[in-house]
N, CA, C and O atoms as a DFTB+ gen file, in Angstrom:
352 C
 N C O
     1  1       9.388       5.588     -15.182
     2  2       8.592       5.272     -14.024
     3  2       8.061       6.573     -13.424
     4  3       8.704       7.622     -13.387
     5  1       6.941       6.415     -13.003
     6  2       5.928       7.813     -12.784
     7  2       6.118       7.902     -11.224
     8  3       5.570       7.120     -10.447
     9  1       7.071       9.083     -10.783
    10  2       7.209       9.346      -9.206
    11  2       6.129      10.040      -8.819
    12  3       5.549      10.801      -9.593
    13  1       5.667       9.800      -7.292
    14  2       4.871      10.938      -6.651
    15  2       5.362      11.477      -5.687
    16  3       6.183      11.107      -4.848
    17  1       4.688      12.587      -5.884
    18  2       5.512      13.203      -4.797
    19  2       4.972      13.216      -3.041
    20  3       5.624      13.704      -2.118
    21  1       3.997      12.730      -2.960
    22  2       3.490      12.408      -0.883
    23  2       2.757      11.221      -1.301
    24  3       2.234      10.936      -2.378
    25  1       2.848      10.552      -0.116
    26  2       1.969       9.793       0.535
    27  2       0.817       9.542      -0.280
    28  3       0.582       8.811      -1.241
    29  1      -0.164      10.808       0.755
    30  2      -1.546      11.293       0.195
    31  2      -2.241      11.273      -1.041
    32  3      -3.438      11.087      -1.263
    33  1      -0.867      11.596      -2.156
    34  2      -1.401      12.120      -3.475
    35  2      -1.577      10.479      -3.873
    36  3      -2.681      10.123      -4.287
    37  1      -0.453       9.449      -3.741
    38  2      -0.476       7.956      -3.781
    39  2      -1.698       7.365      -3.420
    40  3      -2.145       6.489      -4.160
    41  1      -2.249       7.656      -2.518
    42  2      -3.565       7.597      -1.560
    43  2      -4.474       7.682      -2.894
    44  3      -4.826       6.765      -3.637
    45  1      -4.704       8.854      -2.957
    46  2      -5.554       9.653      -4.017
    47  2      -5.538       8.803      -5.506
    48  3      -6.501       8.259      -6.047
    49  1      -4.719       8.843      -5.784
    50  2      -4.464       7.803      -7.150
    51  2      -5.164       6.741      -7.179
    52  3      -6.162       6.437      -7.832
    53  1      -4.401       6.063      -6.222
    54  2      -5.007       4.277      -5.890
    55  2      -6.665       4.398      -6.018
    56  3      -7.310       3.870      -6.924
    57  1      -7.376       5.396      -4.664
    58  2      -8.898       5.565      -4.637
    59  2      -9.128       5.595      -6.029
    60  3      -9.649       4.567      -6.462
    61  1      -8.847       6.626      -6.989
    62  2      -9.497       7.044      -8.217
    63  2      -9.310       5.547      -9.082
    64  3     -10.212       5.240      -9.862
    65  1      -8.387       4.837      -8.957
    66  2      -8.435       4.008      -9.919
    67  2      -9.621       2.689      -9.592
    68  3     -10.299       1.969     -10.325
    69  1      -9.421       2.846      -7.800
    70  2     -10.155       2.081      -7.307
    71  2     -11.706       1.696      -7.722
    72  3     -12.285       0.661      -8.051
    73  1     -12.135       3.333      -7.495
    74  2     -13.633       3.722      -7.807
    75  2     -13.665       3.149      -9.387
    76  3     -14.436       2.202      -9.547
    77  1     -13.163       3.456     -10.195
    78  2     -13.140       2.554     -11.520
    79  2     -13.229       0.953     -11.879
    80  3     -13.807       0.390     -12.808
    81  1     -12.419       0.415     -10.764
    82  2     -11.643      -1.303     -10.962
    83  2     -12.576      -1.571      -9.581
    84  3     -11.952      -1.222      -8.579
    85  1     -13.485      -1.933      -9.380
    86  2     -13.791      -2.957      -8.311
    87  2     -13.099      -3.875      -7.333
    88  3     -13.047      -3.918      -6.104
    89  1     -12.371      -4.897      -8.728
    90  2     -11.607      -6.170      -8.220
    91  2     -10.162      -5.088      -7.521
    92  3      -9.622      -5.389      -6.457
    93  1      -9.810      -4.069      -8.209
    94  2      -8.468      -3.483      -7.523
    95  2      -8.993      -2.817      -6.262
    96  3      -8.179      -2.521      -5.389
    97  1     -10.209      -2.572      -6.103
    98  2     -10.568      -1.967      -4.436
    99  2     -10.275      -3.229      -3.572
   100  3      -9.640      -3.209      -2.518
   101  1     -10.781      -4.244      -4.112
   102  2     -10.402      -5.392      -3.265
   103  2      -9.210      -5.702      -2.805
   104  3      -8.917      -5.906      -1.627
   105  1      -8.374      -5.746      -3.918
   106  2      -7.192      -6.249      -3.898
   107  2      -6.291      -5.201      -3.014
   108  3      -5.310      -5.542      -2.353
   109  1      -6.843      -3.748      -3.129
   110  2      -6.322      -3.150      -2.364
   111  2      -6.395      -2.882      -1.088
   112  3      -5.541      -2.342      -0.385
   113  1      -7.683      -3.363      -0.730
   114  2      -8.184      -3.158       0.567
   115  2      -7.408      -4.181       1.417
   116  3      -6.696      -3.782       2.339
   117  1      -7.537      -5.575       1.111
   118  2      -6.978      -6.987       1.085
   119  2      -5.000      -6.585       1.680
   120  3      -4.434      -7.030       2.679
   121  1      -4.558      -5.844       0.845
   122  2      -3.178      -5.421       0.729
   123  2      -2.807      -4.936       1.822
   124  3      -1.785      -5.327       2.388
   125  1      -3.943      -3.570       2.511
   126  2      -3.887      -3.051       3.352
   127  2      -4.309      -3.424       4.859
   128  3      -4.167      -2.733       5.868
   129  1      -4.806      -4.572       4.744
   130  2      -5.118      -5.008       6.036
   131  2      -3.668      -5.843       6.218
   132  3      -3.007      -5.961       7.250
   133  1      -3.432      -6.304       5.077
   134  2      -1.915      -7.664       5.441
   135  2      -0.774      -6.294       5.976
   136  3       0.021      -6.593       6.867
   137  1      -0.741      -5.139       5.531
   138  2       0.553      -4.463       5.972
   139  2      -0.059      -3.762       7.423
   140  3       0.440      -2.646       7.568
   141  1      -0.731      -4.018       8.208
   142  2      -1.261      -3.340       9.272
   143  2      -0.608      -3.768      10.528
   144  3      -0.530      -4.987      10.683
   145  1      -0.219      -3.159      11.272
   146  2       0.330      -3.797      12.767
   147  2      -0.963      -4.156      13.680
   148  3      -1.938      -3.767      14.323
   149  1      -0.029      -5.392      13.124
   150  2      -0.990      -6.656      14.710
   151  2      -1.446      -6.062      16.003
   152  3      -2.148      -6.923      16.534
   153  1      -1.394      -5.181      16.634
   154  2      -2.109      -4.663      17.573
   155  2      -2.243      -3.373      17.463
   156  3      -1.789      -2.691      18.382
   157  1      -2.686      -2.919      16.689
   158  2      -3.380      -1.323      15.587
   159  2      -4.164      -0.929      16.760
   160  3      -4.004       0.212      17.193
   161  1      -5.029      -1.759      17.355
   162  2      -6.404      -1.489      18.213
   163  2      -6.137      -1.074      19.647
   164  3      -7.031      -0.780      20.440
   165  1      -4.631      -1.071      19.964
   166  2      -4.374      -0.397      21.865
   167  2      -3.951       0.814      21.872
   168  3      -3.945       1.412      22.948
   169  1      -3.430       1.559      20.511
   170  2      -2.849       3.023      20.852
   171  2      -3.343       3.655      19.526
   172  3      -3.521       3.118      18.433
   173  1      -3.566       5.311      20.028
   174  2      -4.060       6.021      19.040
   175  2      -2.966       5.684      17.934
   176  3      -1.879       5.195      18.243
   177  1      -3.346       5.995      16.552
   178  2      -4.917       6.667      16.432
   179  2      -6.024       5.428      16.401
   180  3      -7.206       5.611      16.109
   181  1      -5.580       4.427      16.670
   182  2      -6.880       3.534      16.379
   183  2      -7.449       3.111      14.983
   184  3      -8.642       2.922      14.746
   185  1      -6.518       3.003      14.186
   186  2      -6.672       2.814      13.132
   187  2      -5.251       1.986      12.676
   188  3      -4.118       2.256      13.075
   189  1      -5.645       0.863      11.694
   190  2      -5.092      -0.589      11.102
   191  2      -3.762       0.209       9.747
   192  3      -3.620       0.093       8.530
   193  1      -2.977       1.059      10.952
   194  2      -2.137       1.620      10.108
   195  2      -0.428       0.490      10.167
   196  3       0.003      -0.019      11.202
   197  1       0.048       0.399       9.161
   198  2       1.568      -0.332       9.106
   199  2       2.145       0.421      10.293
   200  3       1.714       1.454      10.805
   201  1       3.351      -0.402      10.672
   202  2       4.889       0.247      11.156
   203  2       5.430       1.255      10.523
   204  3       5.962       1.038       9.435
   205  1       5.414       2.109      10.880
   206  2       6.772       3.613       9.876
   207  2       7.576       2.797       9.591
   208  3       7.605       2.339       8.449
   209  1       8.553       2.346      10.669
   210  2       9.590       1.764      10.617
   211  2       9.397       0.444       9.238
   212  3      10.124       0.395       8.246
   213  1       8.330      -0.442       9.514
   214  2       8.274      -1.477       8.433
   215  2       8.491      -0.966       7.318
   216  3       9.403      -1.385       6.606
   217  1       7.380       0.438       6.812
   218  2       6.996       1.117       5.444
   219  2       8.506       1.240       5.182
   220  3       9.208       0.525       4.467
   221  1       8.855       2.334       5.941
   222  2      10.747       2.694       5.194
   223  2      11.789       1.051       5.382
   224  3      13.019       1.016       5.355
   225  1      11.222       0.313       5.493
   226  2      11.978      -0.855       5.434
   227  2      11.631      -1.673       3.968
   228  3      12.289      -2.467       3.295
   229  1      10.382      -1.129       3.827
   230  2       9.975      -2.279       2.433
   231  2      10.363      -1.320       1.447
   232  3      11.017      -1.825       0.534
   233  1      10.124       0.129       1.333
   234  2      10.640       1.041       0.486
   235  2      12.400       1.049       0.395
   236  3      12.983       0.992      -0.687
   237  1      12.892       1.105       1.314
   238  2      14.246       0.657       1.090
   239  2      14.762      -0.663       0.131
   240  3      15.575      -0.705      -0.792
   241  1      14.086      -1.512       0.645
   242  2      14.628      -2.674       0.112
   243  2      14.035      -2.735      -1.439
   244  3      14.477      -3.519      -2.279
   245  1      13.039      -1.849      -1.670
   246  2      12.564      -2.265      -3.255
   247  2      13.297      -1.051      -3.984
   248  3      13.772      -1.006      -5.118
   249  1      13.253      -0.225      -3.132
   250  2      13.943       1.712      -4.324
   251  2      14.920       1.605      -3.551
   252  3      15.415       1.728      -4.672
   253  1      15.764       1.500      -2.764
   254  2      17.325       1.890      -1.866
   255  2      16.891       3.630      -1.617
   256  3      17.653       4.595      -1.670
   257  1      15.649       3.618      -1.383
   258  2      15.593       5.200      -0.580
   259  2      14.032       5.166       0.896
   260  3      12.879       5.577       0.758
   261  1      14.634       4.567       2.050
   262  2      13.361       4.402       3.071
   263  2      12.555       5.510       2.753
   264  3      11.370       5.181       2.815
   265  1      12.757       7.055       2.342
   266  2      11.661       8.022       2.273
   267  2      11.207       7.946       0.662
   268  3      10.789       9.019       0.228
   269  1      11.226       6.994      -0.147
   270  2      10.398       6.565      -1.012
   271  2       8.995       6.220      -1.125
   272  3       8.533       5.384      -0.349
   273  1       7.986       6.975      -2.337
   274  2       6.691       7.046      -2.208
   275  2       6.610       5.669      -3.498
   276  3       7.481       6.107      -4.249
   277  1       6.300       4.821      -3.934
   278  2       6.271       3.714      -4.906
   279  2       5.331       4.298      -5.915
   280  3       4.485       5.046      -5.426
   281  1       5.288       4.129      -7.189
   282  2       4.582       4.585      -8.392
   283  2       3.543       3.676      -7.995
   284  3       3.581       2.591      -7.415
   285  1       2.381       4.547      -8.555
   286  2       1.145       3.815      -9.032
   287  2       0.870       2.417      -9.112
   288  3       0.303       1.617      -8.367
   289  1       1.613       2.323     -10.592
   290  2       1.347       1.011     -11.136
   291  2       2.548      -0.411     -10.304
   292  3       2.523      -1.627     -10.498
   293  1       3.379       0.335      -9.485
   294  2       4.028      -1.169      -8.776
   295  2       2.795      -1.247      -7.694
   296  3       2.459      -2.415      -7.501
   297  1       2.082      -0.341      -6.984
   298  2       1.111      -0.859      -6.074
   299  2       0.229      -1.538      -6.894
   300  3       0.028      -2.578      -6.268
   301  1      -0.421      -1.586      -7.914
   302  2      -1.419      -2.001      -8.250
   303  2      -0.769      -3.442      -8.758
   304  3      -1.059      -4.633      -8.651
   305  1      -0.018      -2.871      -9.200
   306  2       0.623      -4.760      -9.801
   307  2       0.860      -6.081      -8.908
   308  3       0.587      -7.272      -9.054
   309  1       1.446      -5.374      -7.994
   310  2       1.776      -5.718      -6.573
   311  2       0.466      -6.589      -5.619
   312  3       0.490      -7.722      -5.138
   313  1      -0.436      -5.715      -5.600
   314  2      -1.917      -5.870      -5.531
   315  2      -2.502      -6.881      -6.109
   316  3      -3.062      -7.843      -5.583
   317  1      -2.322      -6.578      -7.432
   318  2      -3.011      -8.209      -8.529
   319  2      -2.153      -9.228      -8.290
   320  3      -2.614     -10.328      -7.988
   321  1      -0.987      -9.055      -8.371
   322  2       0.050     -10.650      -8.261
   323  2      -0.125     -10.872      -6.840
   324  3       0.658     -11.793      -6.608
   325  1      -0.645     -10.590      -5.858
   326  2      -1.113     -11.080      -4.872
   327  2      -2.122     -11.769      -4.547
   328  3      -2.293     -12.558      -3.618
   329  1      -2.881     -11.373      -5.490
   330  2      -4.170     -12.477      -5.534
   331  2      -4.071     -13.314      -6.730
   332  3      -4.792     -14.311      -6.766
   333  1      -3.434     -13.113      -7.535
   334  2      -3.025     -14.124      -8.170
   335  2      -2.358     -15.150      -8.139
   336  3      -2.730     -16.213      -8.636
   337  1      -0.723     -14.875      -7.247
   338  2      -0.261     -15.509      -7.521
   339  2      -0.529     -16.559      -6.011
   340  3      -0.673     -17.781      -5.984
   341  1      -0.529     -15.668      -4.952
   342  2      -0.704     -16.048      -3.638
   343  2      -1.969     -16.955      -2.864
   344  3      -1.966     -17.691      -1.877
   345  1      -3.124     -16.483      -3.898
   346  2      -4.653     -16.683      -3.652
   347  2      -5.037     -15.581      -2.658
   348  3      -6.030     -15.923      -2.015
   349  1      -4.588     -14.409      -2.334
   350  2      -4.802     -13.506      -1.171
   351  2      -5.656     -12.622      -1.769
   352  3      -6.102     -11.668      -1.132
């Protein structure tokens, strides 16, 4: 399994594959609005970012390490079986 090492570089990946896969910009974009906190829009930065707290909660429960960055390919998979399996 292919670790990364920040955030950012994860960031970076996803885009590049994105710009390639169409349907995975979707699916990713789609992904990222469902993990966003419900009232994103009253405190900086103003932007449709998750809970910290949630992120190291879902990373915990899938790797047993909250400061876990997830490989590539579980976001993207993750991503497709969501609209697959979910209709999302």
């Amino acid at each position: 399994m292919e670790r990364i090492a920040s955030w950012p570089a994860l960031y970076l990946r996803l885009a590049l594959r994105a710009l390639l896969r169409p349907q995975l910009a979707i699916d990713l974009l789609r992904l990222t609005w469902s993990f966003r906190s419900r009232s994103w829009w009253r405190g900086t930065p103003f932007l449709p970012l998750p809970p910290r707290e949630y992120i190291r909660w879902r990373m915990f429960t899938a790797y047993g390490d909250p400061e876990a960055v997830p490989p590539v390919a579980d976001v993207v998979n993750f991503a497709r079986w969501r609209r697959e399996t979910m209709g999302l």
